[in-house]
N, C-alpha and C positions, 0 to 999 in steps of 0.2 A: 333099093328103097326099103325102109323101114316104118314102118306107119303104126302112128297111135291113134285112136277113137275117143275121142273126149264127149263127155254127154254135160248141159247145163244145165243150171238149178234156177233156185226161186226168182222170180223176179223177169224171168224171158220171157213170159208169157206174152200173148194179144189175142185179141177176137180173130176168128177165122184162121187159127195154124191148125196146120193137118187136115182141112179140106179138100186142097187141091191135089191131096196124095191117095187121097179113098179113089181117084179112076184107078188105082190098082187092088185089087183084090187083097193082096198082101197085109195093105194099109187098112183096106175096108175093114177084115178082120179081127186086126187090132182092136180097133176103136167099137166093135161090138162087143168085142170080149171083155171089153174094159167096162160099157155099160151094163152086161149080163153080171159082172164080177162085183158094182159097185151098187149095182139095184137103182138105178138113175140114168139119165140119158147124160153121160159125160162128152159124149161124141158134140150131142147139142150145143152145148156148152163150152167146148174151143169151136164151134164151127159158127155158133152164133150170140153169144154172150149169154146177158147180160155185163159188162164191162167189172160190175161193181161185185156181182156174184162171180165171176171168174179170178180175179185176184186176192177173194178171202183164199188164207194160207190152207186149209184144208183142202181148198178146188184147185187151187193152182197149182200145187205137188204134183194130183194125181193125171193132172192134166198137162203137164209139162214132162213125164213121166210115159203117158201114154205117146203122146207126140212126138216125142223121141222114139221111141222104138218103132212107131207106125215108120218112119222115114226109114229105119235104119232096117227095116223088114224089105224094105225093096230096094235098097241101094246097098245090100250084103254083097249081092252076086256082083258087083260091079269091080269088088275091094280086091284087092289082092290079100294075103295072108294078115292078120294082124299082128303086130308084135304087143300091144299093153292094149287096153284097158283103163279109164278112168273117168271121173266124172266130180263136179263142183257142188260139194255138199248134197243135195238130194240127188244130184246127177250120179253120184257113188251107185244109187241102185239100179239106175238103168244100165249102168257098167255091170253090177253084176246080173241083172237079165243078161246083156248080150253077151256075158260069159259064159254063161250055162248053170251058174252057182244059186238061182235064186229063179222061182215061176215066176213067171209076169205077172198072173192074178194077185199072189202074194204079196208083190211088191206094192202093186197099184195098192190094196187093200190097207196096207200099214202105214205109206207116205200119206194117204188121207187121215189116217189116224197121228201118223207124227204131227200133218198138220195142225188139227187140230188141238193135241196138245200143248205144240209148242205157242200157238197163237193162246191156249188161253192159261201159262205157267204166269205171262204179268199181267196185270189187268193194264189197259189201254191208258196211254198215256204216261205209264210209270215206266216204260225202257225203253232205248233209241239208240240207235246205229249212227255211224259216221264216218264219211272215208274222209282219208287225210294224202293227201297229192304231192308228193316232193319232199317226204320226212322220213330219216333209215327210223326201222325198228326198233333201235337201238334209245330213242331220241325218245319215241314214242313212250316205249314201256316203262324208260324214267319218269314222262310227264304221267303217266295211270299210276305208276308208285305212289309217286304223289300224292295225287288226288286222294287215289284212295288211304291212303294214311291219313291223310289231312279229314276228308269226309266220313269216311269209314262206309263208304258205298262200292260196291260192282264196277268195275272195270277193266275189260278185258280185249286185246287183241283179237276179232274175230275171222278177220281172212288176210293169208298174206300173199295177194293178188299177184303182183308185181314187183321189183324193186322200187316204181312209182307212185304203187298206189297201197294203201294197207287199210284194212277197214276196222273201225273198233263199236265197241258193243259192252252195253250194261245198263246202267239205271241214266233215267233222264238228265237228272241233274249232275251226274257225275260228267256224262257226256258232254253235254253244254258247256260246263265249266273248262273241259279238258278242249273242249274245240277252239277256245278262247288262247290257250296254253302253243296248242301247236299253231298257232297264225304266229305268236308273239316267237316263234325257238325254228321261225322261215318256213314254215310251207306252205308251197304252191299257189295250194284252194285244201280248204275243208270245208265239207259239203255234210247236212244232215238229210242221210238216207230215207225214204217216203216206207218205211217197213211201218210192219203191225209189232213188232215185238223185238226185243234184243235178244237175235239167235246167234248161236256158237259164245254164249257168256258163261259165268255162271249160273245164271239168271236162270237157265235152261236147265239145270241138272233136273228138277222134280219132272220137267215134261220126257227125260231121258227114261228116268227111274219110273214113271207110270207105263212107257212104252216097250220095258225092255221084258215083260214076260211073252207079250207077243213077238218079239225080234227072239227069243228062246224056243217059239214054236213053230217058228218058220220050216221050211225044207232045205235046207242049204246043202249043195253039194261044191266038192274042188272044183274053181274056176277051170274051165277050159283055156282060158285063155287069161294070163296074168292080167289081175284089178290090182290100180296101183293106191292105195288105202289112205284117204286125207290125213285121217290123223299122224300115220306112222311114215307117210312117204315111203312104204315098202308092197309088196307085192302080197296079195291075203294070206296066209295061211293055208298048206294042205287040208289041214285040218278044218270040216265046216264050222265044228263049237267056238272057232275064236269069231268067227265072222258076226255074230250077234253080238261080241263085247266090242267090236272094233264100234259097229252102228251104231252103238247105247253110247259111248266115249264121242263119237263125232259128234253130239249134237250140241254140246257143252265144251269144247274144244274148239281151235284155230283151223279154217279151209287153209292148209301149206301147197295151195296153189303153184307159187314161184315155183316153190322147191320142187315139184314135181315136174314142172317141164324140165329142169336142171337135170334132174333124174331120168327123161327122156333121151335128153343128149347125151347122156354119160353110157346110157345103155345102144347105143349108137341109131338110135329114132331121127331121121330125117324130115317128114311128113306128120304133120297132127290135122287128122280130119273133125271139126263141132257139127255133130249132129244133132238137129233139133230146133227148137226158136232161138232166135236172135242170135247173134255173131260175139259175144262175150269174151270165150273164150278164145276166137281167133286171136281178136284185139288184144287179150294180155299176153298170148304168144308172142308176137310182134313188137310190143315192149320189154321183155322179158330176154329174149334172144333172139339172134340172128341166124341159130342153127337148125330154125322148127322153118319150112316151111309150109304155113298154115292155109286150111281152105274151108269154110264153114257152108254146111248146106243145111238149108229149110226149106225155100218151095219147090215147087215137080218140076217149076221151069229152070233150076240150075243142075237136074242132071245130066243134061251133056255138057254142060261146064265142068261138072265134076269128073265126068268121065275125060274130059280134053287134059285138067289138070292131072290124073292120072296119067295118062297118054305122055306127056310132055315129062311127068317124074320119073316114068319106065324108060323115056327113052335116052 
């Protein structure tokens, strides 16, 4: 067996994840050290809301961020070796936490600070997201040509999920008009995402470029264990100095999601474990290919599930 560790991003959040993981110490730790690091009770706040304060983009990074690694602080021992590393746009940094490439307080420290700036590069209301369900890439990126020709607005592929699903990102009205576009050229469903902002656009580059002196001061050391890099779909760099250009370029860039499970397979990866809230990333394995068998954990009550799943891969 070969196994990859996938960590998720924005959006997996809910009141009460990572509670049920503090009866372990492991966990407990975490989630202090996340509040001692953030000067607030973060812990509080995946453990008991407010709803409306938990899913501003500043809180829910570093809290989605925390969450993950509390889990994955006591279900290490469980894994057998890892082969990769990776993780769905913010998920990128808890990939590198659990590589060894980046402190956890650092990370926690900066994804509140990405949040924050990426939530406030548009003002509210002027950008929006959109997945589009049943249209090749190909299809797409002619219909944002368009537009954007035609408007002279923002338009941009922002994650390429799946071969079913692709998500785009820019200014509102370019969106709108372009959601109109792919219903008419057969897909699926397009759906308008419930986001604060149009992340991975260009829309983002100023919230990249305010952020990247602090991604320049980080501590980055060589991954222990290959992170497989959104933007590049390749493995980081020996070298720590690329890893803050790689983080400043993904925020204004496409999550190449698909490609990276492809990338799994090819590097002969059997097994993709989601650690963290919600089940995201199993789901687009499962779409994506037949050759990942996927197993996603979040509460304390699925690890001996996890560990059966293990059990049943070894044997």
């Amino acid at each position: 067996m070969s196994l990859a560790v996938v960590f998720p991003g924005q959006g997996s959040q809910r009141v009460g994840m990572g509670r049920d993981w503090t009866l372990h110490p492991a966990a407990e730790q975490v989630f202090a050290e996340a509040d001692k690091a953030l000067g607030f009770s973060l812990s509080a706040l995946c453990f008991d809301g407010p709803e409306e304060e938990l899913k501003l983009t500043a809180n829910q990074q570093p809290a989605i961020l925390a969450t993950s690694w509390a889990i994955y602080q006591v279900i290490e021992e469980l894994l057998p070796p890892v082969a990769f590393y990776a993780g769905h746009s913010l998920g990128e940094y808890t990939a590198l936490v659990a590589a060894g490439a980046l402190p956890f307080a650092q990370a926690l420290n900066t994804v509140r600070e990405r949040g924050r700036l990426m939530q406030e590069a548009v003002p509210a209301g002027e950008g929006a997201m959109a997945a589009v369900i049943g249209l090749a890439a190909e299809q797409i990126s002619e219909i944002n040509s368009q537009v954007v020709a035609d408007k002279g607005l923002v338009l941009d592929i922002a994650n390429l999920n799946s071969p079913d699903q692709i998500v785009v990102s820019g200014d509102a009205n370019a969106v709108a008009i372009a959601m109109e576009h792919y219903q008419g050229a057969g897909a699926k469903r397009v759906v308008e995402l419930p986001v604060s902002a149009p992340f991975h656009s260009a829309l983002m580059v100023p919230a990249a470029d305010a952020l990247k002196p602090r991604l320049m001061s980080l501590d980055f050391t060589p991954p222990q264990v290959p992170v497989i890099a959104n933007l590049t779909v390749q493995p980081y760099p020996g070298d720590p100095a690329q890893c803050p250009l790689l983080l400043h370029a993904q925020i204004f860039n496409p999550v190449r999601w698909a490609e990276t499970l492809h990338y799994f397979v090819a590097e002969g990866v059997t097994r993709l474990l989601e650690v963290g809230p919600g089940k995201v990333l199993r789901m687009l394995a499962v779409k994506t290919t037949r050759e990942l068998s996927a197993f996603n954990i979040e509460h304390e009550i699925d690890r001996e599930k996890l560990a059966s799943w293990l059990d049943e891969e070894l044997s």
